[in-house]
VOGU-3710 file (C-alpha; in Angstrom, 3 decimals, decimal comma):
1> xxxxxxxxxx> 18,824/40,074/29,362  15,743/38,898/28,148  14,203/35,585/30,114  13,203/32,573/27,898  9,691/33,133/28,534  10,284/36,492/26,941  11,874/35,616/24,191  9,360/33,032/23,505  6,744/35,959/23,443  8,959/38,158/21,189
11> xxxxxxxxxx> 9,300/34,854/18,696  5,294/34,344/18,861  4,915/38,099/18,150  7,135/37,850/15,023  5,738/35,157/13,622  1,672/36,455/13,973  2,865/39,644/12,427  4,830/37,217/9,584  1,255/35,460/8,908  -1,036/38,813/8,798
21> xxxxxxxxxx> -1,993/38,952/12,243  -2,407/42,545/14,166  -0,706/42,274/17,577  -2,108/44,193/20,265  -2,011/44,845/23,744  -5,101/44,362/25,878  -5,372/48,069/26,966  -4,669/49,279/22,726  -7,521/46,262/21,560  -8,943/48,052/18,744
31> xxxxxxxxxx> -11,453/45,304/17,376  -11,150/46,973/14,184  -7,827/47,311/13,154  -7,498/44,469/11,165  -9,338/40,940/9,786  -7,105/39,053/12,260  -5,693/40,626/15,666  -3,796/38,591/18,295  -4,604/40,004/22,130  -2,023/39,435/24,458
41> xxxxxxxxxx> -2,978/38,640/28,414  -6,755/38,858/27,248  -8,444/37,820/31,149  -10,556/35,264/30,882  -12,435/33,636/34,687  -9,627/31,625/34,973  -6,555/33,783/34,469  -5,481/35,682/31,584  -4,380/33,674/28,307  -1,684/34,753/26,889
51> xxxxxxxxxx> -2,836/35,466/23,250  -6,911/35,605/22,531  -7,193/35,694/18,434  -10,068/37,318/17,072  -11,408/37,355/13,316  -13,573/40,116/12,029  -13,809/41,055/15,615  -15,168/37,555/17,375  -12,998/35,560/19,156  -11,855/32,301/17,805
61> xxxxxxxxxx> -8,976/30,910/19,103  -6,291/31,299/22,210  -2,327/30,434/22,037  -0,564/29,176/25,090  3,068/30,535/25,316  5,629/28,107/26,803  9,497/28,471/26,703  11,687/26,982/24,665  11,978/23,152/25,993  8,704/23,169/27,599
71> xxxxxxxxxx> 6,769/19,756/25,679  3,926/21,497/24,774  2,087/17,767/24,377  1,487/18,581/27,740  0,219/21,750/27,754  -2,832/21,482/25,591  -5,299/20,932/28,556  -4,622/24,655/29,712  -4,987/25,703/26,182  -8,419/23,967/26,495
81> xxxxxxxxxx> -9,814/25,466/29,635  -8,868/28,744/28,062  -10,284/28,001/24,782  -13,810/27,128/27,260  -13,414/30,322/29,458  -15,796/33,252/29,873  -13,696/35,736/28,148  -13,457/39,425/29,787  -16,199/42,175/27,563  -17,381/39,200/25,415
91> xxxxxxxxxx> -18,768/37,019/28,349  -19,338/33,283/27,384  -19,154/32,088/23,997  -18,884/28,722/22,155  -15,744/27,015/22,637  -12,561/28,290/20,637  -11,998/26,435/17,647  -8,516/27,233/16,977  -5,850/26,245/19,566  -2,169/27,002/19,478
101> xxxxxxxxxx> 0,531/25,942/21,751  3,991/27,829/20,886  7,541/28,014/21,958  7,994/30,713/19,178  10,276/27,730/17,607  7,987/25,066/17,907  3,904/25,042/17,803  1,389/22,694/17,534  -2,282/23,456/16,465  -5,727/21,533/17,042
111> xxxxxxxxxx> -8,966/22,507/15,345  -11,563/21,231/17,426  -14,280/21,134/15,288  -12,820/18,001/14,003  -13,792/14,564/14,479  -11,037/13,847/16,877  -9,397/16,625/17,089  -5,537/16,233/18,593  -2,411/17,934/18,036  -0,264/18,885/15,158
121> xxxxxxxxxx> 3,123/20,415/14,648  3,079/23,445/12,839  5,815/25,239/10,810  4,132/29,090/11,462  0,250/30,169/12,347  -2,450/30,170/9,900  -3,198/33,229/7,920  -6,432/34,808/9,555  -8,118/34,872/6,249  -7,661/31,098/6,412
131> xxxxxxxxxx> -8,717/30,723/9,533  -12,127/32,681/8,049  -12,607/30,711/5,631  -12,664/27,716/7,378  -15,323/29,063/9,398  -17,439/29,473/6,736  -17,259/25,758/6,099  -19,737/23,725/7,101  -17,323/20,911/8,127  -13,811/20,582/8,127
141> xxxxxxxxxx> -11,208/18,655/5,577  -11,055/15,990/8,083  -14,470/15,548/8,644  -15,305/15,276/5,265  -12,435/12,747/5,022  -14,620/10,395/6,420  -17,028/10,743/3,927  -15,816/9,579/0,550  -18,108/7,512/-1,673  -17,733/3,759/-2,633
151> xxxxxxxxxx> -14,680/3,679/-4,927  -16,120/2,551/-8,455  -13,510/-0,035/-9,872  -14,305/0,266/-13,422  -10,621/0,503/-15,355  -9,097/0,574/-12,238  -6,562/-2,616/-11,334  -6,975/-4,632/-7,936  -4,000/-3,445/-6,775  -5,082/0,471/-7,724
161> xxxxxxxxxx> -8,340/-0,225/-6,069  -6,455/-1,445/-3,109  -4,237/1,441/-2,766  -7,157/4,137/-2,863  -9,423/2,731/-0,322  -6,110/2,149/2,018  -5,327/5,576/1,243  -8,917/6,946/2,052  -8,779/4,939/5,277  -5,637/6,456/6,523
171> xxxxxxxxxx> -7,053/9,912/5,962  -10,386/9,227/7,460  -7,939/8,084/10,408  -6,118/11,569/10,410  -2,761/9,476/9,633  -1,005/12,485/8,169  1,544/10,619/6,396  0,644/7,721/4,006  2,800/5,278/1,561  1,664/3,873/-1,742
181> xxxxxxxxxx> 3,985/0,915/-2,623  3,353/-0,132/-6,174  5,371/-1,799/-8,778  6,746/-0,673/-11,959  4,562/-0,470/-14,368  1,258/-0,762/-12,250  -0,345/2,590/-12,738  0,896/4,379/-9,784  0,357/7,842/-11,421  -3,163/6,788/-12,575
191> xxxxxxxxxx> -4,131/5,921/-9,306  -2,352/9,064/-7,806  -4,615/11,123/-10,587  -8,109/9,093/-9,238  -6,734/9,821/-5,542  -6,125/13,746/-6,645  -9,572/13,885/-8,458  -11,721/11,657/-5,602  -10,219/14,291/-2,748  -11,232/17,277/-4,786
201> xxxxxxxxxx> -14,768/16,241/-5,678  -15,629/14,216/-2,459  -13,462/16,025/0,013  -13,288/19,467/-1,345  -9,357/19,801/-1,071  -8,507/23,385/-2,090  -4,725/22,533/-3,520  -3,112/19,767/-3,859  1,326/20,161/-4,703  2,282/16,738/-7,260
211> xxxxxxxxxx> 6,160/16,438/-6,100  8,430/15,267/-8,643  12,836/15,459/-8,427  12,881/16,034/-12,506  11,422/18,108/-14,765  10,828/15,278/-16,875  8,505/13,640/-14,387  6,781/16,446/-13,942  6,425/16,304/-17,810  5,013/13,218/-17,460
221> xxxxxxxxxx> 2,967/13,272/-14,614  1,050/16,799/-16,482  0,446/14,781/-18,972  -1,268/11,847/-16,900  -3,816/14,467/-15,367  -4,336/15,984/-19,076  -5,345/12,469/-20,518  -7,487/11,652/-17,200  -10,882/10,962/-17,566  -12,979/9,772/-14,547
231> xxxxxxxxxx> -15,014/7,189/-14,529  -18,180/9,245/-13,131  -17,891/12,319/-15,270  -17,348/12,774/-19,531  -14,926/15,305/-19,189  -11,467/15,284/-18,607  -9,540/16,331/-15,399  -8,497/19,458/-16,808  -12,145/20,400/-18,041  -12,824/20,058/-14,550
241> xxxxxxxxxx> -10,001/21,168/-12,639  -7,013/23,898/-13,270  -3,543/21,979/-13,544  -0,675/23,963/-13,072  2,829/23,007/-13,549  4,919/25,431/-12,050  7,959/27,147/-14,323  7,999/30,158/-12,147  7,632/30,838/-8,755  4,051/31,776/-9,089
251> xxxxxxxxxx> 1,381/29,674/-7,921  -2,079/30,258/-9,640  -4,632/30,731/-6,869  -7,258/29,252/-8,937  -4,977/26,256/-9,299  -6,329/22,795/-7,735  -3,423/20,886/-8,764  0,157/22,071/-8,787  3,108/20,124/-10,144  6,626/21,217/-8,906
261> xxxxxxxxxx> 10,000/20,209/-8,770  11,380/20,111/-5,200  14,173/22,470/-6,688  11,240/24,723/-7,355  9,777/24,898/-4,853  12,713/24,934/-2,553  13,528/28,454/-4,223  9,789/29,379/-3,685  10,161/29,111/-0,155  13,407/30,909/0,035
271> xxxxxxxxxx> 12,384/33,666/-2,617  14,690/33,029/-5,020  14,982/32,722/-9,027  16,063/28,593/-10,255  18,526/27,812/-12,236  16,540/25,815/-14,233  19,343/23,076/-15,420  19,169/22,258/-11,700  15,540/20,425/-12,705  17,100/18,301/-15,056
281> xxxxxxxxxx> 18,431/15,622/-12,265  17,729/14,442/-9,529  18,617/16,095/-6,368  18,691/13,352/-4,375  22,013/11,846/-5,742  23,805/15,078/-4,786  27,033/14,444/-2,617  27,257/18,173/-2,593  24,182/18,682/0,270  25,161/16,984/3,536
291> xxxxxxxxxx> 22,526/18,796/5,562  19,086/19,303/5,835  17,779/22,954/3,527  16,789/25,498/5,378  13,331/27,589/4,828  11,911/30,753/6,115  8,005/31,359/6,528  7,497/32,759/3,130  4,115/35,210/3,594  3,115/35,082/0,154
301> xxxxxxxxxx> 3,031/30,989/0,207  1,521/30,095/3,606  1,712/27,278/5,311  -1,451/26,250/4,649  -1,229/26,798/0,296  -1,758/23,032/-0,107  -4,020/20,054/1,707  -2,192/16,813/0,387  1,343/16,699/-1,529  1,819/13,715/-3,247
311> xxxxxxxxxx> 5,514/12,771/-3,393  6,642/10,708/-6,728  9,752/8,205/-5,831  9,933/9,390/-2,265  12,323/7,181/-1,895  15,591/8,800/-2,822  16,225/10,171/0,832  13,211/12,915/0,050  12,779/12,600/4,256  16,189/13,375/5,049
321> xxxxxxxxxx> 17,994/15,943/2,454  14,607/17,919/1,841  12,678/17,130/4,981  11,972/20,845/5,755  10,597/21,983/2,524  7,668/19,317/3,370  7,557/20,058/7,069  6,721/23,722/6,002  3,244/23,247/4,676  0,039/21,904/7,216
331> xxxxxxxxxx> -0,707/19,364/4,828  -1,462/15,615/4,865  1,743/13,713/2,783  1,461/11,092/0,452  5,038/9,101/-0,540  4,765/7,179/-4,116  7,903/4,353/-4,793  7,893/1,165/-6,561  11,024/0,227/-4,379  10,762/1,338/-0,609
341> x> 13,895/1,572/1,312
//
């Protein structure tokens, strides 16, 4: 019989190997086995941590394991004086960046290179070529979400102007979920499209997911970022920036903007063909679903794939019948509605 704090380990395990990581033992550390390997008891001066990640053989972040129940809110101050540590044959380095706590069913991850960097739940660990790649940046996303430009109003209504800088204030706040209320016929798409194009110039967002229940919206909404033209710039948004509206499960990787279906992208995430006449209404209105969808980490579509999804008429229930499909992805949200609930 395996103890909790076993099984948490065995969970952990699983789910490193799930997101490319190489799990080794201290005494089998082979630096060069892979981009990404995950160290288990790796001794540091004050006790051994129980998972040490390095990336192209320097360390860069530590995991504390808890068992399942354990708030790991609480934890996060050991995960720091690990993260600090001299570590065993590297001596001292610069602080950890990356810092995971982890159940193996629940795990929260700082960056501390952010501003303020706190705590957020996680569906699954980053990829280790993410985690690269954000090393190679000179600042993170939320550090360059305080940096956005003065908005220029030209063409833009009061109330559009309104919602953008609001918007840009929440994220320079790390609030990872905002709403834009807005009402019919007030350009809520066009000032979703000037949000989308100020967080890719300004911000650098690698993907951002456009979140639509039809595939007549999505229609629609394609055709708002095809007719864009920014204010700044004499080219449109598509000169500029790949649009991609998904009518497969593949996602372009040179893609900044994707527009999905939830029905889409729910079978994304479970690996599965649509039925395409399932895009044609809504699946909000279903009596048929009386429980929350379940997903599965889906290695191909990390949890990281997309910075911001924008949610169009978030409110038909979108937080309660198809909560999990957004809690998958590490991702700041953005709900759109004319009539909140």
């Amino acid at each position: 019989m395996l103890t909790p704090e076993q099984q948490a380990r065995i969970n952990i395990d699983k789910q490193l190997l799930q997101a490319g990581w190489f799990v080794q033992d201290l005494k089998d550390f082979y630096p060069s086995a892979s981009l990404g390997i995950a160290v288990r008891e790796y001794p540091t001066e004050s006790g051994s941590a129980d998972y040490i990640l390095f990336i192209d053989r320097k360390p860069v972040g530590v995991i504390e394991a808890k068992k399942e129940g354990i708030t790991l809110s609480g934890v996060h101050d050991q995960t720091t004086r690990y993260a600090s540590d001299k570590l065993k044959y590297v001596g001292k380095v610069s602080d950890l960046p990356f810092q995971y706590e982890s159940t193996g069913t629940e795990t929260y991850f700082t960056d501390a290179r952010d501003p303020a960097p706190r705590q957020r739940e996680i569906f699954n660990f980053h990829k280790p070529e993410t985690l690269n790649e954000w090393l190679k940046q000179e600042e993170t996303l939320r550090a360059r979400l305080k940096k956005f430009p003065t908005l220029n109003s030209s063409g833009l209504r009061v109330c559009q102007v309104n919602a953008i800088i609001n918007l840009e204030e929440s994220f320079s706040l790390n609030k990872p979920r905002a709403l834009v209320q807005m009402a019919t016929g007030a350009g809520k798409s066009y000032c979703a499209v000037t949000s989308v194009y100020r967080l890719l110039k300004f911000a650098k967002a690698k993907r951002i997911l456009f979140l639509v229940d039809t595939r007549n919206l999505g229609k629609q909404i394609e055709q708002e970022f095809q007719a864009y033209k920014p204010n700044d710039d004499k080219r449109l948004f598509t000169e500029l920036y790949t649009v991609q509206r998904l009518r497969s499960n593949f996602i372009d990787p040179s893609a900044q903007v994707c527009i999905s279906t939830i029905q889409r992208m729910y079978s994304i995430l479970k690996g599965k063909e649509l039925d395409e006449s399932l895009e044609d209404d809504s699946p909000y209105e279903s009596k048929t679903i009386d429980k929350p969808v379940d997903v599965a980490y889906t290695p191909n579509i990390p949890i990281e794939t997309f910075d911001f999804i924008i949610i169009d008429e978030c409110h038909r229930s979108i937080y309660n019948l198809w909560k999990q499909v957004l809690d998958y992805f590490d991702c700041f949200m953005i709900g759109l509605t004319a009539t909140p609930d």
